[in-house]
N, C-alpha and C positions, 0 to 999 in steps of 0.2 A: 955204691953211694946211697940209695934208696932200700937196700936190700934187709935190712932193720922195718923198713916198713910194710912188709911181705910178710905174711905169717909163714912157719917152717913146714907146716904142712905143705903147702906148694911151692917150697925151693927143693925141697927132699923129694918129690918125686921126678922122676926125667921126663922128658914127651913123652915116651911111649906107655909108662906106666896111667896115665891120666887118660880120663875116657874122652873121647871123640863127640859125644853131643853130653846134654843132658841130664840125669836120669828120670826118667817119666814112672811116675804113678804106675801100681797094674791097671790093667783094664777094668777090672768088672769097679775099681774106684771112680773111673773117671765118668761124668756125667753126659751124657750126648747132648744135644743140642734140642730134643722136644723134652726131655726131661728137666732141663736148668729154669725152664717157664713156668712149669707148675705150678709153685707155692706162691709165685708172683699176681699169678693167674687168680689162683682160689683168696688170696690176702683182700685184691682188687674187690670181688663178691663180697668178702664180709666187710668192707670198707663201705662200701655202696648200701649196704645193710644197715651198719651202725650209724649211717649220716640219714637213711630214709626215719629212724623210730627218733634222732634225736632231735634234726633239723628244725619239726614244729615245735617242742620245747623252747628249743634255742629262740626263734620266733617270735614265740609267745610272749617267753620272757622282755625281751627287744619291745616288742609292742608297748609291756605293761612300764619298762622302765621308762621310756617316752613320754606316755599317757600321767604317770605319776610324777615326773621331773615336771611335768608342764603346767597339772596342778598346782603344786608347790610355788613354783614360779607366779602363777597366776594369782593365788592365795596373799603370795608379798607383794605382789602391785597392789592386792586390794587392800590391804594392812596399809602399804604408806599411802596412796591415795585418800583413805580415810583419815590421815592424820593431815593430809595437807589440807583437804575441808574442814576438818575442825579446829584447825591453826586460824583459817581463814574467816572461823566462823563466830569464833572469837574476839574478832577486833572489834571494835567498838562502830565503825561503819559498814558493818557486815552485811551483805542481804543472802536471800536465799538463791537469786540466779547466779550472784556470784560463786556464793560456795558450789554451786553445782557444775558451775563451769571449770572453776578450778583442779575439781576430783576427776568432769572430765576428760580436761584436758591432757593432764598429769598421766589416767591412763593411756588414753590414746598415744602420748608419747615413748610409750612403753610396749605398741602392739598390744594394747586389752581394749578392744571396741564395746561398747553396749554394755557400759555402767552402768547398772539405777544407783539411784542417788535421793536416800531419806535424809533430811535433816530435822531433829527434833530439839528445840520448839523452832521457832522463826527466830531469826541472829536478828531482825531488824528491828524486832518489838518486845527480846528478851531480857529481864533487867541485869545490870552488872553483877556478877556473881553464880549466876544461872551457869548449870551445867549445860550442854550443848554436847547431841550426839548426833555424830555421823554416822551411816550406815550405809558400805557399799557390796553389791551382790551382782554377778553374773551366774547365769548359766552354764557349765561346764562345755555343755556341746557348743554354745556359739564359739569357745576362744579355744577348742582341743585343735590339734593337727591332724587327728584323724579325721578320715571323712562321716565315717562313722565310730565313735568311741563308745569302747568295750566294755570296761571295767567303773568308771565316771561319768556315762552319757546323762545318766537323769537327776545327779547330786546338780546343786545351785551352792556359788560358793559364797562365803561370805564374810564382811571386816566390822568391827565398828569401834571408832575412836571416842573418847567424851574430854571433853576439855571444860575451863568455865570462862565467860564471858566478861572481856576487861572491862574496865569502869568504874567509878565511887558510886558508892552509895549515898 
């Protein structure tokens, strides 16, 4: 009934014609058991090789993309932080602690501590029309995640926005 699904190879021979085990490789092919570890062995060493020369690259690189994401990052809080000051500083009841507070504020609610904060001229005494600049700057090492930074520790970053002061002439 199944006999279609047998190849004729092995309906054409009888039991006795068909060998009794296996047939095995000669010997001097087959590998022993301290020789099949070898290449595993010696792979292992150059692996251990190529991770000690590449690891501090790898590292480094890690470090510097951190250090430069965070930049960047820090760069855009001070960019709109200086625009919410000179929005601020703009209105026609503007002073200068407010716009100070504002900027901030604005950072600190962003993780950016230790704003300075220039405002040029004074918003309370400036007349209508008057440009008004804000100018906001950190220090890179206060706001890095490194404890010490590598590549940014001694840059100071910096924003400034200019807007003009509402009001009729």
């Amino acid at each position: 009934m199944l006999r279609h699904l047998i190849p004729s190879t092995l309906t054409d021979q009888s039991a006795d014609e068909r060998p009794a085990h296996p047939v095995r490789p000669p010997r001097h092919r087959r590998r022993t058991c301290w020789q099949s570890n070898r290449p595993q062995i010696a792979r292992r060493g150059a692996a251990v090789t190529e991770f000690a020369i590449i690891a501090p690259l790898f590292f480094l690189l890690i470090i510097g993309f951190l250090e430069f994401g965070r930049a960047m990052m820090v760069q855009q809080v001070l960019i709109n932080a200086s625009r919410v000051g000179a929005r601020h500083a703009s209105t026609t009841s503007a002073t200068m602690t407010e716009v100070e507070t504002a900027v901030t504020d604005y950072a600190e609610g962003v993780a950016v501590p230790g704003v300075d904060v220039t405002v040029l001229p004074d918003p309370a005494t400036a007349d209508p029309g008057t440009t008004i600049t804000v100018t906001t700057s950190v220090p890179f090492s206060d706001v890095s995640w490194m404890p010490s930074p590598w590549f940014l520790g001694d840059k100071t970053l910096t924003a400034t926005s200019e807007m003009r002061k509402e009001g009729f002439e």
